[in-house]
C-alpha positions as CSV (number, residue, x, y, z in Angstrom):
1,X,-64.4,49.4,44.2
2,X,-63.5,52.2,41.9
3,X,-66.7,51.2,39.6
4,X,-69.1,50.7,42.7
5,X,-68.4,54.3,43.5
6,X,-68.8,55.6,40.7
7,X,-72.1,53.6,40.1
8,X,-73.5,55.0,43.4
9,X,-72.5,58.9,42.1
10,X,-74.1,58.0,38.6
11,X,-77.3,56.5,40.4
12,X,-77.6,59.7,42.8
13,X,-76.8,62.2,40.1
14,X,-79.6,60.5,37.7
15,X,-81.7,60.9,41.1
16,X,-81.6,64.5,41.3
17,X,-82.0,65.3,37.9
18,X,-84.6,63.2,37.7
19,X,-86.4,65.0,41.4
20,X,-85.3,68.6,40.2
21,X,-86.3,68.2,36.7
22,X,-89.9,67.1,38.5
23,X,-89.8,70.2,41.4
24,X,-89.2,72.4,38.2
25,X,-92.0,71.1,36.0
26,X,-94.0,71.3,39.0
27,X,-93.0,75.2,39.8
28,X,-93.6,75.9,36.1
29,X,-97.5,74.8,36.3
30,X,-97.9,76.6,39.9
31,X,-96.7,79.8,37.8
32,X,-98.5,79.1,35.0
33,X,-102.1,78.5,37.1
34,X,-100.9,82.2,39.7
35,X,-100.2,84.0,36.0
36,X,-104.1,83.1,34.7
37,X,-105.7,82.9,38.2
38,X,-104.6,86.5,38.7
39,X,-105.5,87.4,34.8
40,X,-109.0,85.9,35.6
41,X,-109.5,88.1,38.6
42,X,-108.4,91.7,37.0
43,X,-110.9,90.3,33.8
44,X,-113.7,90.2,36.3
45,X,-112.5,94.0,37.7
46,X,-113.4,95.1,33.9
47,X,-116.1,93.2,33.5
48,X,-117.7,94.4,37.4
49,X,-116.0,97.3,38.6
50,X,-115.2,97.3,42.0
51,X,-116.6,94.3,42.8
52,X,-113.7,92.4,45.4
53,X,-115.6,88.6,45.4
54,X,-116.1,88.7,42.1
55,X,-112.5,89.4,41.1
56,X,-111.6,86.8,44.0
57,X,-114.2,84.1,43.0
58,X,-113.3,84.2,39.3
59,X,-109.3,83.5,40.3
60,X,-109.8,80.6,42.4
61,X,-112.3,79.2,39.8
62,X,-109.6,79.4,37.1
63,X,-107.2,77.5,39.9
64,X,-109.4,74.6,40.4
65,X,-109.8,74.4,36.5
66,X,-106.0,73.3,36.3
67,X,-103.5,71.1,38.1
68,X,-100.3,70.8,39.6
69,X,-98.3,67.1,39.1
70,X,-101.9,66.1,38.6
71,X,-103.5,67.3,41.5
72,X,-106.0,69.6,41.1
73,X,-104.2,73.6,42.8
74,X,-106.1,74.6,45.3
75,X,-106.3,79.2,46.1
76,X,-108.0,79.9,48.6
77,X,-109.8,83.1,49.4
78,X,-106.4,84.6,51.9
79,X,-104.6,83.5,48.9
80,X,-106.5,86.2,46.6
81,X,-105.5,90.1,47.3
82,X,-107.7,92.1,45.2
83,X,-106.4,96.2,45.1
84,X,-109.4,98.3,43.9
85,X,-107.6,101.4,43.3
86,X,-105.2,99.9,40.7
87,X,-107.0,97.7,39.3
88,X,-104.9,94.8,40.6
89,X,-105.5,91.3,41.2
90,X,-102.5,89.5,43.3
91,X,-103.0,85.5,43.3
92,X,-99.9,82.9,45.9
93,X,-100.4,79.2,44.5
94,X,-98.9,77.6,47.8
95,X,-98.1,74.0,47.8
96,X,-96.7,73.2,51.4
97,X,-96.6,71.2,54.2
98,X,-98.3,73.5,56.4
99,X,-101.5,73.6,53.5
100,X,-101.0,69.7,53.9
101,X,-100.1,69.7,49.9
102,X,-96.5,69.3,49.4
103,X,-94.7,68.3,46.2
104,X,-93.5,64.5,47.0
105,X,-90.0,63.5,45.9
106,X,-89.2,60.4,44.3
107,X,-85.3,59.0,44.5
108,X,-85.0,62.0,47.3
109,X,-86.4,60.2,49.9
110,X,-83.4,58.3,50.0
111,X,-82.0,61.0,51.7
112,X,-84.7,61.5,53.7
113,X,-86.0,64.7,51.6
114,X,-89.7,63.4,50.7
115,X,-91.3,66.6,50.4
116,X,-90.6,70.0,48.7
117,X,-92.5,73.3,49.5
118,X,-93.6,75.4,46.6
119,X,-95.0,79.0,46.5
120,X,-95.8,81.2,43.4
121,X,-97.4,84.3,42.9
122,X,-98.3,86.6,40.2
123,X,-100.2,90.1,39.8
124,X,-102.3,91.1,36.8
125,X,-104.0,94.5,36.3
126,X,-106.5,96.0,34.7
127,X,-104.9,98.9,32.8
128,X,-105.3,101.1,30.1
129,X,-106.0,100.6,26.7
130,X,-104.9,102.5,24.2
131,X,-107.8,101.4,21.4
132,X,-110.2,98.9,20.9
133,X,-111.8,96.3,18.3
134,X,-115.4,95.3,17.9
135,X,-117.3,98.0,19.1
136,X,-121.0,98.4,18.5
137,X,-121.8,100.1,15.5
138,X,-124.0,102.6,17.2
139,X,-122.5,105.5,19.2
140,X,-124.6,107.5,22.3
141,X,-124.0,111.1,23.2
142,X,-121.9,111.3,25.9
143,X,-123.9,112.6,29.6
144,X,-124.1,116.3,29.8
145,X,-125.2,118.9,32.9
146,X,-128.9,119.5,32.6
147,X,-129.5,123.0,33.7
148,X,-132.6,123.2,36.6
149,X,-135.8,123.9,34.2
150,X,-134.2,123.2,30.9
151,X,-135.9,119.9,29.0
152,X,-134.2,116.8,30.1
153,X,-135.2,115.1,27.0
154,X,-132.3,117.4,25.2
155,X,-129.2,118.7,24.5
156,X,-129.7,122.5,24.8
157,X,-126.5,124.6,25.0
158,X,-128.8,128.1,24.9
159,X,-130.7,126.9,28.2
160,X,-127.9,126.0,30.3
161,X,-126.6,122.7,29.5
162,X,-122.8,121.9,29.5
163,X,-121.0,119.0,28.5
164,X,-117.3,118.5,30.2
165,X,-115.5,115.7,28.2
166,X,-112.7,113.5,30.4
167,X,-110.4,114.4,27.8
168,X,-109.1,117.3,26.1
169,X,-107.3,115.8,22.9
170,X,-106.3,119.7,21.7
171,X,-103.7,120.0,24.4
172,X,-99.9,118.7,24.6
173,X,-100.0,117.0,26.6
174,X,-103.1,115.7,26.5
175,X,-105.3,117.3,30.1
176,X,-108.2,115.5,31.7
177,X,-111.1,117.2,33.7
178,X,-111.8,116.5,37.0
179,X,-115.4,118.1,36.2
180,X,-116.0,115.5,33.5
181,X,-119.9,115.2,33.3
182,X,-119.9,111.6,32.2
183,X,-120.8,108.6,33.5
184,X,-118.8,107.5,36.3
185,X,-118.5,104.6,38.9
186,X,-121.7,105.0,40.3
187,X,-124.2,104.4,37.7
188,X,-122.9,100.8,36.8
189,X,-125.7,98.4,36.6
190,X,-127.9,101.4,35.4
191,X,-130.6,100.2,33.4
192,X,-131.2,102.3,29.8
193,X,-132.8,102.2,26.9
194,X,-131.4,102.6,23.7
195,X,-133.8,104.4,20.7
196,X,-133.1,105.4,17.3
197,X,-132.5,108.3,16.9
198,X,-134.8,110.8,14.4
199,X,-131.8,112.3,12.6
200,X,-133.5,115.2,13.3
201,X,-134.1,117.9,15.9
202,X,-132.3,118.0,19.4
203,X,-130.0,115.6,21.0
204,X,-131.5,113.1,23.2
205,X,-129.7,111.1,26.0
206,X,-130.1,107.9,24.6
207,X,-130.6,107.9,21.6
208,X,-128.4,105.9,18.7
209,X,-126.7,106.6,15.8
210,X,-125.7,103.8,13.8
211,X,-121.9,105.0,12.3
212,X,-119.9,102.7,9.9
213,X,-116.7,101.7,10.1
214,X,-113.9,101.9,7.1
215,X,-114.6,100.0,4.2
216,X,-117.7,98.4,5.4
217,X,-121.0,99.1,3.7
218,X,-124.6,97.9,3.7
219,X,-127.2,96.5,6.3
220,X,-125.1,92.6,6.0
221,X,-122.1,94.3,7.6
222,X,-124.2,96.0,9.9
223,X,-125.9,93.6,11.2
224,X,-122.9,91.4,11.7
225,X,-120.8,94.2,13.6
226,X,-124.1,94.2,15.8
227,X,-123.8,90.8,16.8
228,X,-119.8,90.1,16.9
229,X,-118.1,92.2,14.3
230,X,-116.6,92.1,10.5
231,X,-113.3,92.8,11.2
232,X,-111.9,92.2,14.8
233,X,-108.2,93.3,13.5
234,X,-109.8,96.9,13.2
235,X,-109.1,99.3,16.1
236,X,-111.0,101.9,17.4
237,X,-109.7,105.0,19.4
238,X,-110.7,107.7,20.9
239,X,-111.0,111.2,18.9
240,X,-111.0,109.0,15.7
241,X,-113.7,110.3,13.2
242,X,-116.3,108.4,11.6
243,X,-119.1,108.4,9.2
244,X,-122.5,108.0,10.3
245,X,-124.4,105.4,8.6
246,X,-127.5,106.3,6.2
247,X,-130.2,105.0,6.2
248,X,-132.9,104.2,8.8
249,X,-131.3,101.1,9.9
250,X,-133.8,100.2,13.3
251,X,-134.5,97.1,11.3
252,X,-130.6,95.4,11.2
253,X,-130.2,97.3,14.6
254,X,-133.3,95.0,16.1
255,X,-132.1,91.7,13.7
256,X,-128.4,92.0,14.9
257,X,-129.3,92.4,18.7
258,X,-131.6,89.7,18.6
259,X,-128.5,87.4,17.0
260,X,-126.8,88.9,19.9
261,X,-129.2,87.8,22.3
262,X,-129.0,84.4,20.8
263,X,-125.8,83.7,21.6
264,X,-126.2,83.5,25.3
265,X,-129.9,83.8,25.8
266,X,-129.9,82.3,29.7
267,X,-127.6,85.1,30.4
268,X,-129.2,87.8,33.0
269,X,-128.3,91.3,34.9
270,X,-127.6,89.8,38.7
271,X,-128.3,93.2,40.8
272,X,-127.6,91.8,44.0
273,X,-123.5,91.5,42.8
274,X,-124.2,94.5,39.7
275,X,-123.2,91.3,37.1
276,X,-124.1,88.5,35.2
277,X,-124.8,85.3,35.7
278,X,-127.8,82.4,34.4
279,X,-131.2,83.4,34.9
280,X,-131.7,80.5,37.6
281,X,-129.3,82.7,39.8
282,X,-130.6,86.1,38.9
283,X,-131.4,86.6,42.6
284,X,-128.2,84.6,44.2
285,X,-125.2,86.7,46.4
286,X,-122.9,84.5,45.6
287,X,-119.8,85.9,43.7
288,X,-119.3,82.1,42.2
289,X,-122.0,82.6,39.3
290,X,-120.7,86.1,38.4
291,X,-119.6,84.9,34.8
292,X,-118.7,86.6,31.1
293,X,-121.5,86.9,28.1
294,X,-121.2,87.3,24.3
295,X,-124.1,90.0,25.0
296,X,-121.3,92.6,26.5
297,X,-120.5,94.6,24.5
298,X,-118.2,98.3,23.9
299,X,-120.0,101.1,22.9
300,X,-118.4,104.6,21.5
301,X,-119.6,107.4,22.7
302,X,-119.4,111.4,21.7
303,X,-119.7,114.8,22.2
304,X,-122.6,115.9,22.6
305,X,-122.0,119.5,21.3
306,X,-120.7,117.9,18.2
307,X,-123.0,114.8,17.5
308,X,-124.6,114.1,14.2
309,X,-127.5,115.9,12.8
310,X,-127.2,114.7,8.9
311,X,-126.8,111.3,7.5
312,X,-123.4,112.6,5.3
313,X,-121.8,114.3,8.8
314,X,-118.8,112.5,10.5
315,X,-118.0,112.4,14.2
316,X,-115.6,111.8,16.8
317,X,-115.5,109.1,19.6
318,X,-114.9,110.4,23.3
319,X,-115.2,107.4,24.9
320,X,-116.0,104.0,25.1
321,X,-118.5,102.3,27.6
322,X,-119.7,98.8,28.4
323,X,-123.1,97.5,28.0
324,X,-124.6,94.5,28.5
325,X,-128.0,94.2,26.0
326,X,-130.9,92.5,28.2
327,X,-133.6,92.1,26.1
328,X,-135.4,94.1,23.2
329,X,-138.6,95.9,23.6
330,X,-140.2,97.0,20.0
331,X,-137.5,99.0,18.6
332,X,-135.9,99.7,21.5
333,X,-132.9,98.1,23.1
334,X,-132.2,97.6,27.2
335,X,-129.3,97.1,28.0
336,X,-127.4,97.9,31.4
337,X,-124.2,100.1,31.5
338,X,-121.3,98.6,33.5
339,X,-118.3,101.1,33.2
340,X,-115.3,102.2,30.9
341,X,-114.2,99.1,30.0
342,X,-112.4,97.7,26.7
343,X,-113.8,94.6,26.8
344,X,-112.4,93.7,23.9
345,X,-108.7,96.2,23.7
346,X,-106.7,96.6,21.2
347,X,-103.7,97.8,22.7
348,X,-101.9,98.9,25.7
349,X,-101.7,102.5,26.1
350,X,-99.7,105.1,27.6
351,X,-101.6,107.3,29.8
352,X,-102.7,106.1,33.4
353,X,-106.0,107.7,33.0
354,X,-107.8,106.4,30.2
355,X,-110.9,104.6,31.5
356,X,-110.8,101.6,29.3
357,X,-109.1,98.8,30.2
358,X,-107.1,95.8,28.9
359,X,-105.4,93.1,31.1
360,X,-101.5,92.9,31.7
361,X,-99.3,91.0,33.9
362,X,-97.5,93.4,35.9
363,X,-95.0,91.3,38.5
């Protein structure tokens, strides 16, 4: 009698442990798929500002990618809280009765438990970024005020124009202007044109200077940082100085963005959603074919009042913006711009208002 007992509390202890250890594998990938579901949608936020089904389509593709004791999860849209204002993407991974998808016991059912009810959730944001690696290796003058009558094709202090930077590094702390002239929000999916610049004469709003970064030297390395980049351990960060590159270098500017190109050449600027998806859906509002491309890319910019006007002068980044490069024209490059955005960050920083971005999980 003694040893029947104590079979029947062996059997039902192995039972449990073998139904918990189960429920807690199966909790484990629900977290796992909420952690990366919510990462994908606060990606898509940086990639599209703004842009709620984006953000919510790219989570619950990411959820159907991966499964759950073999079953494929299931997020729906409800289950998707997207928060503009931070930056925040919120994703629940339910598994209930009430969904119809409950995690099914095995020896539990002996005791009439045949079903357990799972619900995890996790919140990723977009925040910011305290460098970044792989930037182009050209650099645009930030946007200035053009005073009414002055010539819009330059930068002219003496008739007006004023340049208000987002950031004033020289003060401890650091202060940012609300009357930043910039880019902001609104001019995402913008369509510009990138020229080389004539190293000589007035600033122009978009034209490029080629810079190099540390240790790098020659049109080889050029042209590879235009298509991916030499060194992706090296980071980039605003107010850092660097030297432009000499030389006219419109040739490995026009080589390395047509190897850029090449990497994702069906890729196309969707303005219907202000993102990219295939060129068979370049017309399509659905959020679902909003995807990533090689052909985004970071971009420094600077100061306008203190650009380059020699081949041996330095120069300091004031910000970074996104592009994505559509196609070349001649020597010129179009591209679209699509926000502050460290597309590809370095770091987390420290300061709640620095427009670049870089993904964390925050609860």
């Amino acid at each position: 009698m003694i040893a029947a007992g104590s079979m029947v509390a062996l059997v039902s202890a192995i039972a449990l442990a073998v139904d918990v250890g189960m429920l807690t594998v199966a909790r484990t990938e629900s977290q796992q798929i909420a952690d990366g579901a919510a990462l994908a949608g606060a990606g898509a936020l940086i990639l599209s500002p703004d842009n709620v089904p984006f953000a919510t389509a790219e989570a619950i593709n990411f959820s159907s990618r991966n499964q759950i004791r073999g079953s494929s999860a299931v997020v729906l849209p409800q289950d998707v809280a997207v928060d503009i204002n931070l930056d925040r993407v919120t994703v629940t991974v339910v598994r209930t009765q009430a969904r119809g998808n409950p995690i099914g016991t095995f020896f539990a059912r002996m005791f009439g438990v045949n079903t357990v009810n799972i619900t995890t959730d996790a919140t990723a944001q977009a925040s910011p970024a305290g460098g970044i690696n792989c930037p182009l290796p050209i650099a645009l003058p930030d946007r200035w005020f053009e005073a009414p009558g002055s010539d819009p094709r330059s930068f002219d202090p003496q008739e007006g124009d004023n340049y208000v930077p987002w950031m004033n590094t020289a003060t401890d702390p650091v202060t940012y202007n609300d009357n930043f002239t910039g880019y902001s929000s609104e001019d995402i999916g913008t369509q510009i044109t990138l020229k080389s610049n004539t190293a000589n004469g007035d600033m122009q709003p978009f034209w490029y200077y080629p810079w190099r970064p540390p240790s790098q030297f020659g049109a080889d390395d050029y042209r590879t940082n235009v298509r991916s980049c030499v060194d992706p351990s090296a980071e980039y960060s605003v107010n850092q100085s660097v030297a432009i590159e000499p030389g006219n270098m419109v040739g490995p500017t026009m080589q390395g963005f047509k190897d850029l190109i090449d990497l994702d050449p069906h890729a196309t600027w969707n303005s219907q959603m202000n993102c990219i998806t295939d060129a068979t859906e370049a017309l399509s509002s659905d959020a679902s074919f909003c995807r990533s491309s090689p052909r985004v890319r970071p971009m420094p910019l600077f100061d306008p009042r203190y650009g380059p006007e020699t081949a041996a002068e330095t120069f300091k980044f004031t910000n970074f913006v996104g592009v994505f490069v559509e196609e070349i024209k001649g020597q010129d490059v179009i591209a679209r711009w699509i926000g502050y955005t460290a597309l590809r960050p370095a770091s987390p920083g420290t300061t709640s208002t620095t427009p670049f971005k870089v993904l964390q999980l925050v609860e």
